[in-house]
C-alpha positions, 0 to 999 in steps of 0.5 A, spaced: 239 428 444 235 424 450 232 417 447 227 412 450 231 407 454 238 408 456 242 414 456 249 414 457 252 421 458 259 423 461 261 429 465 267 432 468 268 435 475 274 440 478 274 441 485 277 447 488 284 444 489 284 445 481 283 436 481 279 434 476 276 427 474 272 425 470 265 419 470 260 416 465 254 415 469 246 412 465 239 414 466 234 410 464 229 414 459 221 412 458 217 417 454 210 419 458 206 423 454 200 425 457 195 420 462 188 417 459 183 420 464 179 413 464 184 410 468 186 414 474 183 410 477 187 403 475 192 401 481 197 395 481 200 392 487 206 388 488 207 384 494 212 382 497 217 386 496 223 385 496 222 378 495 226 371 494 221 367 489 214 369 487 211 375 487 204 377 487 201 382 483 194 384 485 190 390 480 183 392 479 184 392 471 178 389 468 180 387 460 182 381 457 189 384 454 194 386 461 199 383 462 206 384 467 212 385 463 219 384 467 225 386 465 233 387 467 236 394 469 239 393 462 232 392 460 232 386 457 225 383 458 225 377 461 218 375 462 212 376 460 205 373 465 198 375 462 194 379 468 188 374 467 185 375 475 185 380 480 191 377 483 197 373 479 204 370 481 210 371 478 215 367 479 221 369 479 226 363 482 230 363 476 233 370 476 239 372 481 238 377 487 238 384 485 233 390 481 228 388 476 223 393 472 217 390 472 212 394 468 203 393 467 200 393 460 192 395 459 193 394 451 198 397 449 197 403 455 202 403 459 199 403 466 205 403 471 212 401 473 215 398 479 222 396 482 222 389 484 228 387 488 230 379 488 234 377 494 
């Protein structure tokens, strides 16, 4: 069975020499069960990416509970910023180069998620 998170599977393959292998690869589950309707109209933006520090995320949400969270590929969070202003920075100058998840709360709502690559 599939499960939120990460989900590994293992498949195996022969070609038409009769050669077989075998590999384990991932995928990254997060259930999505439907979109409330009073946000269609919610954006957020991330800019610049990919970035070497900081990152900006300009958003048009309008409550007092939102938030940005980062996270790796394994996803483990790394940060949480409250979205307190249009336009919020992140610093990022501690992490290494390479992929992050970060995801955009209303509440408890998860609005979006965009990669973020560190260089």
């Amino acid at each position: 069975p599939v499960t939120n998170g990460w989900n590994y599977f293992m498949y195996t393959y022969t070609d038409s020499n009769s050669c077989s292998n075998t590999a384990i690869d991932s995928v990254w589950v997060d259930d999505c069960l439907g979109i409330n309707s009073a946000n269609v109209n919610i954006y957020f933006m991330i800019a610049p990416n990919p970035t070497n520090d900081l990152i900006t995320i300009t958003t048009n949400l309008q409550s007092n509970n939102c938030k940005a969270m980062l996270y790796d590929m394994l996803g483990k969070e790394l940060q949480m910023q409250m979205l307190i202003s249009t336009n919020t920075q992140i610093n990022l100058q501690g992490l290494s180069a390479g992929n992050y998840l970060l995801k955009v709360f209303d509440g408890d709502a998860l609005v979006g998620v965009e990669r973020v690559v560190k260089m």
